[in-house]
DOVEX-424017 format. One record per residue (C-alpha): residue number from 1; residue in three letters; x, y, z. Coordinates in steps of 0.1 Angstrom, whole numbers. Layout:
DOVEX-424017
R, NUM, ALA, X, Y, Z
...
//
This chain:
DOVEX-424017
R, 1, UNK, -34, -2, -357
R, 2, UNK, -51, -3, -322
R, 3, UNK, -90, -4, -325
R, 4, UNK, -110, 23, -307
R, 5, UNK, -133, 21, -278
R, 6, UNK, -169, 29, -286
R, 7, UNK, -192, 35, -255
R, 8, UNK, -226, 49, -253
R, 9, UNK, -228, 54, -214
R, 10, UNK, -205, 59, -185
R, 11, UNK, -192, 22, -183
R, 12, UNK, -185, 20, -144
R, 13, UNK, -223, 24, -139
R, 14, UNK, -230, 2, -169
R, 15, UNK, -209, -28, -158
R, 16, UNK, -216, -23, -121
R, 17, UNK, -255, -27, -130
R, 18, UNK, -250, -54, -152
R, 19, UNK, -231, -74, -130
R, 20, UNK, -210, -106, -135
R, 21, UNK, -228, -140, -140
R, 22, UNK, -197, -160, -142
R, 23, UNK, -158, -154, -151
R, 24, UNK, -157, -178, -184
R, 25, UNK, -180, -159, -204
R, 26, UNK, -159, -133, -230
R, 27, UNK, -193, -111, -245
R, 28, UNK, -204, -76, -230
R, 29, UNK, -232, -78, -208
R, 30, UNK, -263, -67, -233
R, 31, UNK, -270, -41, -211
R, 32, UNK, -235, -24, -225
R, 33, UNK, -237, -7, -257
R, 34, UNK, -199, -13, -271
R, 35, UNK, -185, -17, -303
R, 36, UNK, -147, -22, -316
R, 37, UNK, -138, -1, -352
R, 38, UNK, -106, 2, -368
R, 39, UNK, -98, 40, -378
R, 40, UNK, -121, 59, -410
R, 41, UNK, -153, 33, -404
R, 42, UNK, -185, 49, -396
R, 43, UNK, -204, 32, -362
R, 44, UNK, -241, 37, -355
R, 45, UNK, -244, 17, -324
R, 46, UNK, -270, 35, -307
R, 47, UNK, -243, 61, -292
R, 48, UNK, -256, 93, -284
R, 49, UNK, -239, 126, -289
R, 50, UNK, -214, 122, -260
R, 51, UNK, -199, 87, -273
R, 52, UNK, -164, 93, -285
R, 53, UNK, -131, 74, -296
R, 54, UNK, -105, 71, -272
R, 55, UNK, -78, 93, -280
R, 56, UNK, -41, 74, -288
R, 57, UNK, -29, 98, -259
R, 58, UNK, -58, 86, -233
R, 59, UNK, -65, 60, -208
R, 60, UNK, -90, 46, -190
R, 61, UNK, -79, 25, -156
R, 62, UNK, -100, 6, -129
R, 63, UNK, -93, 6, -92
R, 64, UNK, -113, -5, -64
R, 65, UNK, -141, 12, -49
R, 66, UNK, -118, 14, -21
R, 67, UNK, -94, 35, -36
R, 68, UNK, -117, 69, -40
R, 69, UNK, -107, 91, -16
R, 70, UNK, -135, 98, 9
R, 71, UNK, -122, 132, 17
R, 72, UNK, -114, 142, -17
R, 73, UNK, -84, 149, -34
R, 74, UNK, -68, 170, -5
R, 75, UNK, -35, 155, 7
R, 76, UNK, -40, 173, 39
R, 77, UNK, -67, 143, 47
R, 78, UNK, -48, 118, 34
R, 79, UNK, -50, 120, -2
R, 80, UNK, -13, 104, -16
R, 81, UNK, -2, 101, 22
R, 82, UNK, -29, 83, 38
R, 83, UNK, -27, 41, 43
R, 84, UNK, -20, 33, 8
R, 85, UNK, 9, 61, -1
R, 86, UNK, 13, 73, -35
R, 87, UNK, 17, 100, -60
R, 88, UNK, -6, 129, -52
R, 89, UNK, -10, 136, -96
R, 90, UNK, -26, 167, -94
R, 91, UNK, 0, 183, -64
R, 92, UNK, 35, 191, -68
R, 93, UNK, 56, 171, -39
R, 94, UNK, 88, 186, -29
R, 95, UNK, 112, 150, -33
R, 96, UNK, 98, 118, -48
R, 97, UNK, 111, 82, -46
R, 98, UNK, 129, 66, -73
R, 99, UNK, 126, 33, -88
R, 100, UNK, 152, 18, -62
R, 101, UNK, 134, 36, -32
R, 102, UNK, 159, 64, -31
R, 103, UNK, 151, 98, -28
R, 104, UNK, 143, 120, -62
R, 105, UNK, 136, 163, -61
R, 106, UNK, 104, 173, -74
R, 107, UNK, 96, 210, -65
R, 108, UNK, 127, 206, -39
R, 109, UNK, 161, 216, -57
R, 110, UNK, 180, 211, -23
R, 111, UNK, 178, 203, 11
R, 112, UNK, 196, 195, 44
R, 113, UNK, 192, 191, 75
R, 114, UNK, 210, 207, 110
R, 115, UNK, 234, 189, 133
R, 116, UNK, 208, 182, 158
R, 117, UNK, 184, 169, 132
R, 118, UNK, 156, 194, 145
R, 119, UNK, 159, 219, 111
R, 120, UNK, 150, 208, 76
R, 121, UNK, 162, 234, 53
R, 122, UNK, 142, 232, 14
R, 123, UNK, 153, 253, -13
R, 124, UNK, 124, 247, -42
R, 125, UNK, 119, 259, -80
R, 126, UNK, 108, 294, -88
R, 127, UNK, 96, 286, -122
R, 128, UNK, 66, 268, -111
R, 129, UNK, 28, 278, -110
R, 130, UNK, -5, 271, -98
R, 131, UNK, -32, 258, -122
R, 132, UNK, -53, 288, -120
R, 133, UNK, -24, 312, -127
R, 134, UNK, -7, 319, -94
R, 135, UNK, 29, 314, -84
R, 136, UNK, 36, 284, -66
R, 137, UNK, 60, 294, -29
R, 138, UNK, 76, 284, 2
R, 139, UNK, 45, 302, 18
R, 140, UNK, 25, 276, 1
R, 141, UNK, 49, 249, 12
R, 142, UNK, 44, 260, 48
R, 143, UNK, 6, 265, 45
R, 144, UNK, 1, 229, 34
R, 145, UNK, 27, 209, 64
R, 146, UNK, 13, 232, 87
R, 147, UNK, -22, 221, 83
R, 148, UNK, -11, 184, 82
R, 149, UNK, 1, 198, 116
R, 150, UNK, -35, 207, 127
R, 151, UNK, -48, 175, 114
R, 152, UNK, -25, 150, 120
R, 153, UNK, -54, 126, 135
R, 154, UNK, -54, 114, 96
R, 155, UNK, -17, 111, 90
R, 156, UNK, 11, 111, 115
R, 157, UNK, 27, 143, 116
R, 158, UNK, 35, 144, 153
R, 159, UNK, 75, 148, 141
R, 160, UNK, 70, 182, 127
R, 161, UNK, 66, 212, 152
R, 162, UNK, 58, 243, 124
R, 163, UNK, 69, 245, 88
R, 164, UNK, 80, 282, 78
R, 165, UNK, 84, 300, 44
R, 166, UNK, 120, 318, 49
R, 167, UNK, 115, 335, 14
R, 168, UNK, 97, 330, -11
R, 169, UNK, 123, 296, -27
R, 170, UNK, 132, 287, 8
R, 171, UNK, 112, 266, 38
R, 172, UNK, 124, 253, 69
R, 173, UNK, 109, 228, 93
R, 174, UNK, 109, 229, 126
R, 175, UNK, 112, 193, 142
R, 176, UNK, 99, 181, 177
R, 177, UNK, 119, 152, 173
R, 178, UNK, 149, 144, 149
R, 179, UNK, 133, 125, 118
R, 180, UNK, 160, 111, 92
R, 181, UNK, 135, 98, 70
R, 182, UNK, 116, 133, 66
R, 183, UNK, 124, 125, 26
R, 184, UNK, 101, 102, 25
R, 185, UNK, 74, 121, 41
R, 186, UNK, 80, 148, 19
R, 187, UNK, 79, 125, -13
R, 188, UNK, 39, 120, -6
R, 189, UNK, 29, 155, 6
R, 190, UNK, 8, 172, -23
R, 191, UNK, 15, 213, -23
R, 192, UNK, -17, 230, -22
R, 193, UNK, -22, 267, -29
R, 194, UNK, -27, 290, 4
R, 195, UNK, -44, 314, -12
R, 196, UNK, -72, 290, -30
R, 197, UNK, -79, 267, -3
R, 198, UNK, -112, 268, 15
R, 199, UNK, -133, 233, 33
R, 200, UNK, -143, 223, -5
R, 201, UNK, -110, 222, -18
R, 202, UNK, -107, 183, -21
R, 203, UNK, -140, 184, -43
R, 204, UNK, -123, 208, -69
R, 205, UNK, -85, 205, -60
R, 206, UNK, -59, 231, -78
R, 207, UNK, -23, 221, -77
R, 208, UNK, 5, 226, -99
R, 209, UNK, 13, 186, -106
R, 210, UNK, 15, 168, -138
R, 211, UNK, -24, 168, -138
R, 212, UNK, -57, 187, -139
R, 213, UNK, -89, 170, -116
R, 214, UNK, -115, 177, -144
R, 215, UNK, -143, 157, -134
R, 216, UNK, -155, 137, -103
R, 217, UNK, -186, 117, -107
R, 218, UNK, -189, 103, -65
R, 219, UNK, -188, 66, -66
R, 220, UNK, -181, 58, -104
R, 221, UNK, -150, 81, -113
R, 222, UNK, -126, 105, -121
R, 223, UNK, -108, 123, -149
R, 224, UNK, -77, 139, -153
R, 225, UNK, -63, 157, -178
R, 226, UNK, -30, 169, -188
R, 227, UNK, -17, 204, -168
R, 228, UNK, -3, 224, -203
R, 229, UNK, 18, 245, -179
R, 230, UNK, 37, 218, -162
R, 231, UNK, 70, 225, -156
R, 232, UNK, 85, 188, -155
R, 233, UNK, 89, 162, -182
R, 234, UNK, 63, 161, -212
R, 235, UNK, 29, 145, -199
R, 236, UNK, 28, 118, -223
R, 237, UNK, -10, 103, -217
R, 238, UNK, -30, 134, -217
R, 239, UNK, -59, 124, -204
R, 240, UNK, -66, 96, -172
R, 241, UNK, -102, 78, -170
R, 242, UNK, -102, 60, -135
R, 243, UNK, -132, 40, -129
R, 244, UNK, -138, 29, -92
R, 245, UNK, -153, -9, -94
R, 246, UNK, -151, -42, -75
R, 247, UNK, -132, -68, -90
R, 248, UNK, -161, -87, -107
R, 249, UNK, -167, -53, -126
R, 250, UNK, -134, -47, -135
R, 251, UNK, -131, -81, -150
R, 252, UNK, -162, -76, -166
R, 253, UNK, -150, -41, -182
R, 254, UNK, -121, -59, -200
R, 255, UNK, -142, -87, -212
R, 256, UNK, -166, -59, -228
R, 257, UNK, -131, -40, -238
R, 258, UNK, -144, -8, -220
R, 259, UNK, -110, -3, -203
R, 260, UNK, -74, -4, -208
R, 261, UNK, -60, -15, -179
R, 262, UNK, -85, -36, -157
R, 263, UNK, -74, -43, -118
R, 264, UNK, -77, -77, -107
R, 265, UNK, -71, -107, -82
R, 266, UNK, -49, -138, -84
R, 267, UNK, -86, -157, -86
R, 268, UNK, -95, -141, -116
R, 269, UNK, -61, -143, -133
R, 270, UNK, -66, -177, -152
R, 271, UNK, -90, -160, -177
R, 272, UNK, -81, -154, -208
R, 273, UNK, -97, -118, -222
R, 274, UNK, -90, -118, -260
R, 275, UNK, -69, -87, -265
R, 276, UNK, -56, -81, -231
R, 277, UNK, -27, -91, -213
R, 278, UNK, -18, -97, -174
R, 279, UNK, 5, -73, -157
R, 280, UNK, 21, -88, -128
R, 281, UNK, 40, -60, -108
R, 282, UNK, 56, -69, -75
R, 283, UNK, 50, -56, -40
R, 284, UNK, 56, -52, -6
R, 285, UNK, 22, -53, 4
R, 286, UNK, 23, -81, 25
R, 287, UNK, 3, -100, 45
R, 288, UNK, 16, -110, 81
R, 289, UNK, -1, -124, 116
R, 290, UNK, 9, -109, 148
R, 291, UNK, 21, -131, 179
R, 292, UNK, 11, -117, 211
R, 293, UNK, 42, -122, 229
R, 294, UNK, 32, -120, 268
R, 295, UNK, 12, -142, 290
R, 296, UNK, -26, -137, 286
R, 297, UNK, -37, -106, 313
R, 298, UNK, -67, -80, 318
R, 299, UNK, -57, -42, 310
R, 300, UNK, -80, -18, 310
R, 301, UNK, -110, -46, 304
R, 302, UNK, -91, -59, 276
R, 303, UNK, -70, -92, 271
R, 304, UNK, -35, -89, 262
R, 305, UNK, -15, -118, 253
R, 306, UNK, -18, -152, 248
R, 307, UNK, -6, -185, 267
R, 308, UNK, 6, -202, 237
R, 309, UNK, 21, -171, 216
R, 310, UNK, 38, -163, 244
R, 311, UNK, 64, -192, 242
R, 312, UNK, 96, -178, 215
R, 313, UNK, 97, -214, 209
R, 314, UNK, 63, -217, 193
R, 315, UNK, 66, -182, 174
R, 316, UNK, 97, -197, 162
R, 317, UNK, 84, -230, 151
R, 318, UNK, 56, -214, 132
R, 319, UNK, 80, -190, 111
R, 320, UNK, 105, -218, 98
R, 321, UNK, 75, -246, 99
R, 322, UNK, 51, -229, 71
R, 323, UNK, 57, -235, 34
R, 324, UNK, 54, -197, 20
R, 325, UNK, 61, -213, -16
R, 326, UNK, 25, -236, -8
R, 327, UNK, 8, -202, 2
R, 328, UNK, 15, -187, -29
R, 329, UNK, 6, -211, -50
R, 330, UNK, -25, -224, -32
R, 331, UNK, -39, -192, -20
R, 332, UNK, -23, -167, -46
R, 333, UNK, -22, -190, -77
R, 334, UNK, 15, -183, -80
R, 335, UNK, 12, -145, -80
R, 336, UNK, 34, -134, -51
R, 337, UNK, 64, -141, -32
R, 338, UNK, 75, -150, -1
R, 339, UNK, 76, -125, 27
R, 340, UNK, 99, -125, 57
R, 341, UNK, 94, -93, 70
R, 342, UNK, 73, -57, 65
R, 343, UNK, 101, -45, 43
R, 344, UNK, 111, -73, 16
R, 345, UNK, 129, -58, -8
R, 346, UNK, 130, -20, 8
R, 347, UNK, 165, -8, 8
R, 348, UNK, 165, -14, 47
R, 349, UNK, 159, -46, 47
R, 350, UNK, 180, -70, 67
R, 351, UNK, 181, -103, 43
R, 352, UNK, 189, -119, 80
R, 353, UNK, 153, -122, 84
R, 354, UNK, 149, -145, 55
R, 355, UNK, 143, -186, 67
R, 356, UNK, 140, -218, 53
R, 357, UNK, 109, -243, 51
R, 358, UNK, 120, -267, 80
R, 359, UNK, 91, -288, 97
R, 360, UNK, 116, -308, 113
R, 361, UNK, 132, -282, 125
R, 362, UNK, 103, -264, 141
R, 363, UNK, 90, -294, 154
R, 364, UNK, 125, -303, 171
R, 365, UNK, 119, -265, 188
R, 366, UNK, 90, -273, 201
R, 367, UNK, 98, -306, 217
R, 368, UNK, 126, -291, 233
R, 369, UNK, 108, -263, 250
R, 370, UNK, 84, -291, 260
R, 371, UNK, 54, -288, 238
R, 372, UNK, 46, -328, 237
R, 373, UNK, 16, -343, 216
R, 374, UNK, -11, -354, 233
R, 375, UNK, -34, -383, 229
R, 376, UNK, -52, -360, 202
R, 377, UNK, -17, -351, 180
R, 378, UNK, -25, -317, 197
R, 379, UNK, 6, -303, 219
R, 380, UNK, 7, -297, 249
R, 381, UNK, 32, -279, 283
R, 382, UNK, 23, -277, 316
R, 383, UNK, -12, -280, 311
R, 384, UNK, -17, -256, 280
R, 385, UNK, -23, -264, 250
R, 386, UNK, -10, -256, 217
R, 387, UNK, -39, -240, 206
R, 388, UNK, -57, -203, 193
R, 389, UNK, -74, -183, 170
R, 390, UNK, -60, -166, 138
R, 391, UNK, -89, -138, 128
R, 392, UNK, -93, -125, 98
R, 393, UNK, -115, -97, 77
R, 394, UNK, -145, -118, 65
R, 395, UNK, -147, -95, 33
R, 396, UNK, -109, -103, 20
R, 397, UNK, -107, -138, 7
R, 398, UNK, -72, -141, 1
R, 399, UNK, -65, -132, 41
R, 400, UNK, -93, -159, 49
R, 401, UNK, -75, -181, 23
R, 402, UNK, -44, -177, 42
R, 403, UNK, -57, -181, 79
R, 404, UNK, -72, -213, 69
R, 405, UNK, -37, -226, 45
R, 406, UNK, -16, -212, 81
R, 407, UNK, -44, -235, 102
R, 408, UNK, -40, -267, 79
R, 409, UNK, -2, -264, 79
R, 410, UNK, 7, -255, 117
R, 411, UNK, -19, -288, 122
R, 412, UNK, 9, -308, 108
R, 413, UNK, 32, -292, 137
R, 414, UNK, 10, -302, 163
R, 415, UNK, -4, -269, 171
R, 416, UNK, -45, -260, 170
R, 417, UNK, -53, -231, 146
R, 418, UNK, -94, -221, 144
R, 419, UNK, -102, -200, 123
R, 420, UNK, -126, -166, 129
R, 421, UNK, -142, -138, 105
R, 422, UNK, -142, -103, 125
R, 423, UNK, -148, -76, 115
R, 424, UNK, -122, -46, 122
R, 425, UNK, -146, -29, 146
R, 426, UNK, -142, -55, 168
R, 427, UNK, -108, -73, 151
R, 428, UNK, -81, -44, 165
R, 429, UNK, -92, -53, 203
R, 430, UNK, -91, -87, 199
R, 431, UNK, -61, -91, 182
R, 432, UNK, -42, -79, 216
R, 433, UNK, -49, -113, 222
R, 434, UNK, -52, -131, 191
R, 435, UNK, -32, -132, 161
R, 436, UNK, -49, -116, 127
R, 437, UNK, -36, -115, 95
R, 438, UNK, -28, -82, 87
R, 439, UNK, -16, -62, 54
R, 440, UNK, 12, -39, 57
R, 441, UNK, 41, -25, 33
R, 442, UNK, 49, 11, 28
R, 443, UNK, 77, 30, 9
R, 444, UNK, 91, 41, 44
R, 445, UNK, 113, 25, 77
R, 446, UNK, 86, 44, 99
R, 447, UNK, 65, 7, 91
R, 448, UNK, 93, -9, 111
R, 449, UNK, 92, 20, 138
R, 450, UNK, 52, 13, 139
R, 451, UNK, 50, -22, 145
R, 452, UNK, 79, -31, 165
R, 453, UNK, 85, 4, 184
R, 454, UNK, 74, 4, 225
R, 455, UNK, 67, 38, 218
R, 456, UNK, 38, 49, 210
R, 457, UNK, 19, 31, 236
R, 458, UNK, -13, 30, 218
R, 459, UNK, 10, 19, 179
R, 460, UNK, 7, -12, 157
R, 461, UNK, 35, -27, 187
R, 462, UNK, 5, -32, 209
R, 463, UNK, -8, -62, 189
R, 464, UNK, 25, -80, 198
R, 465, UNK, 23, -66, 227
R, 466, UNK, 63, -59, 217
R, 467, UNK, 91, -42, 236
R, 468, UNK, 128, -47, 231
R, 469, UNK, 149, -19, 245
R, 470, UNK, 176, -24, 219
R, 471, UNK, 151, -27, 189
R, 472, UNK, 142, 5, 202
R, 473, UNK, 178, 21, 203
R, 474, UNK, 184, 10, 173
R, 475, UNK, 152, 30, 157
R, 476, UNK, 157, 62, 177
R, 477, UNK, 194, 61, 166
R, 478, UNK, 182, 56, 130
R, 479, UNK, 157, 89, 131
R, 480, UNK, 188, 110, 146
R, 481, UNK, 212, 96, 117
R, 482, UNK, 227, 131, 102
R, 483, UNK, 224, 117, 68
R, 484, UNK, 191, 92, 51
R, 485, UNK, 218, 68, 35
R, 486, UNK, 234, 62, 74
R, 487, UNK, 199, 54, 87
R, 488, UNK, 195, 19, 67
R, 489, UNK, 218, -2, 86
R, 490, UNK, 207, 11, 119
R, 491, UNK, 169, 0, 109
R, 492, UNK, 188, -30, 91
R, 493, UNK, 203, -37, 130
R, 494, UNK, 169, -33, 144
R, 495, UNK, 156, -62, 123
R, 496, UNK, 188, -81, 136
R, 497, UNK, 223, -71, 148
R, 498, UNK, 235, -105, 155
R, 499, UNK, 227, -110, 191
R, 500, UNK, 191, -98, 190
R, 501, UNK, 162, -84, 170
R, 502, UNK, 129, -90, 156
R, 503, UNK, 139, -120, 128
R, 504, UNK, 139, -160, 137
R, 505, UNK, 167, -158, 162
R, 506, UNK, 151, -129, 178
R, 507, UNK, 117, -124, 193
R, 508, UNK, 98, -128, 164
R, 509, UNK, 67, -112, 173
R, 510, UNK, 54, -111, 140
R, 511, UNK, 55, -137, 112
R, 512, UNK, 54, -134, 75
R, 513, UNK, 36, -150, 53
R, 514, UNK, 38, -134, 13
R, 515, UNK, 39, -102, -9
R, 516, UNK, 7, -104, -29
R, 517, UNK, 19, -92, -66
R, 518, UNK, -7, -65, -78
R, 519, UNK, -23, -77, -108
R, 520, UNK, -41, -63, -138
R, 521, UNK, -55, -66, -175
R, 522, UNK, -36, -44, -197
R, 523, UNK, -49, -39, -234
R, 524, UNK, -27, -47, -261
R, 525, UNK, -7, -21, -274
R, 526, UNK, -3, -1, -243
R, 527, UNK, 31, 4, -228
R, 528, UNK, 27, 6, -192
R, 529, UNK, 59, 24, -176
R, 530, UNK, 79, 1, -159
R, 531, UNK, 64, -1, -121
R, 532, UNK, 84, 7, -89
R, 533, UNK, 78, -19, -59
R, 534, UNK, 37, -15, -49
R, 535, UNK, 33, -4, -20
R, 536, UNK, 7, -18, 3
R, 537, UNK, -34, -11, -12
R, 538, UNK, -38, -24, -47
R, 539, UNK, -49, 10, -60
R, 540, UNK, -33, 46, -70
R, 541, UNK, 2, 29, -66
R, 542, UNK, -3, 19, -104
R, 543, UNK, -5, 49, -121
R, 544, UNK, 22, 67, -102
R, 545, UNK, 39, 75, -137
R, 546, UNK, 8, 71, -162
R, 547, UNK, 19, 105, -174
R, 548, UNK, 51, 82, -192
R, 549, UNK, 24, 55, -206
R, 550, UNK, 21, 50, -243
R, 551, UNK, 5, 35, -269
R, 552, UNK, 24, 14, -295
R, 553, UNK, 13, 24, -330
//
C-alpha cells in the first residue's frame, strides 16, 4: 500500500524558500510541514483545512521554471508548438505522433493532400465538444491555423496561406508552398473555440482535450483535471499537479516526498532519495556546435565566418577526433548518447552520418591539408593558426561542461579551443563567426530544413554560414513529396546521398556532440507510460501521456 502525501502549504513556494543547502542530506527542509501515513491513521501535523491526501488517481510533477508558458496556455503563442513541442493537454490536435514518430489521428479521421501539394483536405469527428458545452467544428479548426497565420512571428506558419471550414466535419488548407510534413504541424496545433476566445484566453483556456486548466498560480503552478466529456480513451490520472522549480528545488521536493515525479540533471542523478527511483528516458535533444564554413568577412557590420572553420579539413578532423562516449560520461555522468546529427533516431535519419572515434585519423586530415604544429603543439597553414572560440550560455552547465571537455580534447589534435560565457543577447551575432554549442531536436524534418536550408536568409543556416544547392534540392523535393512516407529518404539524401551532403564526407558544417537523456525522480509505485523519444526542452515532453499513468496498488 502506497503511503500518502501530507502537505500543509503549496510545496513549490515552500521548497523554493527553503532552498537547498547541499545534495546529500535526505530530511525536509523544517520550513516544510510534511508527513508520510499509511491509509486509516489519523495526522495532526499542523495542516490546516486545505491539507489533503493525494488521491490514488493524482499526480504531482516538477518542471523547470522554464517550462511555464509566458503567454499562457494559448497554442496560438506557442503553447505545445513553440521551441520545446509537445502535447497541447487541454486542446484537441487534429493528428498526433506515435511512439515510432509516425503520424496518429486525434480529432482528424482523414486527410489528404492535392497533386500539387498546395490543398490539405481534413475530415474530423463530429462527436466532440468544447468544455463549456459547445460543439467542437471545422470553423473552429480554421479559426485557430488562421490566427497562427496572423501571428506567425511566434511559430513558423509562413507555409499555410488560409485555413477554411468547408462544412462543419471538413477543413481545407490552403498552402503557399507545398509542405509534406504538414502532419507534423498539425500534431502540435491545440484547437481552440472561435466563439470563446478573446486576448485572456491563455489565462483561462477552454478546449476539448483530455484535460481541464483548473488553476494557475503564476510562477509556482498549475492544475489539471480530468475533462469528464472526453471523447478519447479513459483519462486514467484524473488530476495533474505541475510545479514549476529549478533543479535544486525539485531535488529537494523528492527528498521531502512532496512530489511524484521530480525533474532532474545528470549532476544530481547519483543521489539516492529513499523511495524514489530514476527515470532515464531518451532524447534527441541534442547539443551540437556550429562551424562557420566561409572565410572571416564584414556584412552588414557583422563578422561572418572564420579562418580556421573554414578549412573542410579541420571541420572534419574535429567530428571523427572527439570521443562522444568521454562526453557522456564526463560531462553527462553516463546519461546520454552519442549524437551524430539533429535527428538521431528520427525516422529520417541517415545512419551515414554516424563516425567513429579516430584521433589518428583526424590528425592525418589535418596534416594533409597542411595544418603543421608549431613550436607551441598549436597548428598552423599559411600563417593561421589553428585556433577559436567555442561560446556557450553561462547559465547551462552542461553546455559549459561540454565546450570546455570539446577544448581539452581538440588540444590533443593540435587545434586551440578558448572558451567564452555569452549570453544569447549577444551569443546569436557572434556565433556567425564563432562556434556555440547549441541545443536542438524536434519531432519534425523542418529541423533539418532550419539549419542546413540557404533559404531563409535570416534561418538557423546562417550560423554555418551554409549553402549547398543539392542539400537544398533535396529538401524542396522532400516538402513537394505527394505522400509523408516518400519524404524520408529524400531528407535521408539531404543528410548524404553518397556524393555529397551535410555528414563527415560532406561539408559538415555542424558537429555533434550527444543526446542528453531527460532525467527524473519517479516515486515508487507509480507507472509512468512508456515515453516516446524527448524532444528538445526537458519539460512538457514528459507528461505527453500522463492521462495513461498509474499507480500500482
Amino acid at each position: 500500500m502506497r503511503k500518502k502525501r501530507i502537505t500543509a502549504f503549496l510545496c513549490a513556494a515552500v521548497i523554493a524558500a527553503a532552498g537547498l543547502a547541499g545534495c546529500g542530506g535526505t530530511k525536509a527542509p523544517a520550513e516544510v510541514q510534511t508527513a508520510d501515513v499509511t491509509e486509516g491513521e489519523n495526522v495532526t501535523a499542523g495542516a490546516s483545512e486545505a491539507t489533503a491526501e493525494a488521491a490514488a488517481d493524482s499526480v504531482i510533477v516538477t518542471m523547470p521554471t522554464t517550462s511555464e508558458p509566458e503567454a499562457g496556455f494559448n497554442p496560438v503563442y506557442g503553447w505545445g508548438a513553440g521551441e520545446h513541442v509537445h502535447e497541447p493537454l487541454i486542446q484537441s490536435t487534429l493528428t498526433t505522433t506515435t511512439a515510432d514518430l509516425k503520424i496518429g489521428k486525434d480529432l482528424a479521421t482523414d486527410y489528404s493532400v492535392s497533386e500539387d501539394g498546395l490543398t490539405w483536405t481534413v475530415s474530423i469527428r463530429d462527436d466532440v465538444k468544447f468544455t463549456d458545452g459547445e460543439p467542437l467544428t471545422a470553423s473552429d479548426v480554421a479559426f485557430t491555423y488562421n490566427l497562427c497565420v496572423e501571428n506567425s512571428s511566434v511559430n513558423d506558419f509562413t507555409m499555410l496561406k488560409e485555413a477554411v471550414a468547408v462544412d462543419d466535419t471538413t477543413v481545407e488548407f490552403h498552402m503557399n508552398t507545398p509542405f509534406s510534413i504538414w502532419p507534423y504541424t498539425m500534431a502540435i496545433v491545440g484547437i481552440i473555440p472561435e466563439h470563446a476566445y478573446d486576448e485572456n484566453y491563455g489565462q483561462n483556456p477552454i478546449g476539448s482535450g483530455r484535460y481541464i486548466m483548473k488553476q494557475w498560480d503564476k510562477g509556482q503552478q498549475v492544475i489539471f483535471e480530468a475533462n469528464p466529456d472526453y471523447y478519447g480513451d479513459e483519462v486514467k490520472m484524473k488530476k495533474v499537479t505541475v510545479l514549476f522549480m529549478d533543479e535544486d528545488a525539485a531535488l529537494a521536493a523528492a527528498m521531502a516526498e512532496q512530489v511524484d515525479v521530480a525533474h532532474t540533471a545528470a549532476s544530481y542523478a547519483d543521489q539516492v532519495i529513499d523511495g524514489y527511483g530514476l527515470l532515464q528516458v531518451a532524447s534527441v535533444d541534442n547539443r551540437g556546435i556550429n562551424l562557420p564554413v566561409g572565410p572571416a568577412r564584414e556584412r552588414d557590420g557583422l563578422t561572418v565566418g572564420n579562418e580556421v572553420t573554414a578549412d573542410i579539413a579541420v571541420r572534419r578532423a574535429i567530428n571523427i577526433g572527439i570521443d562522444r562516449e568521454e562526453m557522456i560520461t564526463n560531462v553527462l555522468g553516463g546519461y546520454g548518447t552519442p549524437a551524430y546529427s539533429v535527428c538521431d533516431k528520427m525516422p529520417w535519419y541517415n545512419s551515414e552520418a554516424q563516425v567513429s572515434y579516430d584521433p589518428d585519423g583526424a590528425k592525418q586530415l589535418l596534416e594533409d591539408a597542411g595544418w603543421v604544429p608549431g613550436a607551441d603543439g598549436i597548428r598552423e597553414k599559411d600563417g593561421v593558426r589553428a585556433a577559436f572560440t567555442v561560446m556557450y550560455n553561462p547559465g547551462d552547465s552542461v553546455r559549459q561542461a561540454l565546450a570546455e571537455d570539446l577544448a581539452n580534447q581538440c588540444a590533443e589534435l593540435g587545434i586551440e579551443v578558448t572558451t567564452e560565457g555569452a549570453g544569447w543577447d549577444v551569443a546569436y551575432d557572434k556565433a556567425l563567426s564563432q562556434p556555440l554549442v547549441w541545443g536542438w531536436g524536434a519531432h519534425t524534418p523542418m529541423e533539418l530544413y532550419n539549419i542546413y536550408h540557404t533559404l531563409p536568409a535570416t534561418g538557423s543556416a546562417e550560423y554555418s554560414p551554409y549553402a549547398n544547392s543539392t542539400v537544398d534540392a533535396y529538401m524542396d523535393e522532400a516538402l513537394k513529396a505527394s505522400e509523408l512516407e516518400d519524404s524520408y529518404d529524400l531528407w535521408q539524401k539531404a543528410q548524404w546521398d553518397g556524393s555529397t551532403g551535410v555528414t563527415q564526407e560532406g561539408d559538415i558544417p555542424w558537429v555533434w556532440l550527444c543526446n542528453v537523456d531527460h532525467l527524473y525522480y519517479v516515486r515508487n509505485g507509480l507507472q509512468v507510460a512508456e515515453q516516446k523519444i524527448h524532444p528538445h526542452g526537458h519539460g512538457w515532453s514528459i507528461v505527453n501521456n500522463v492521462d495513461q499513468w498509474e499507480w500500482n496498488e
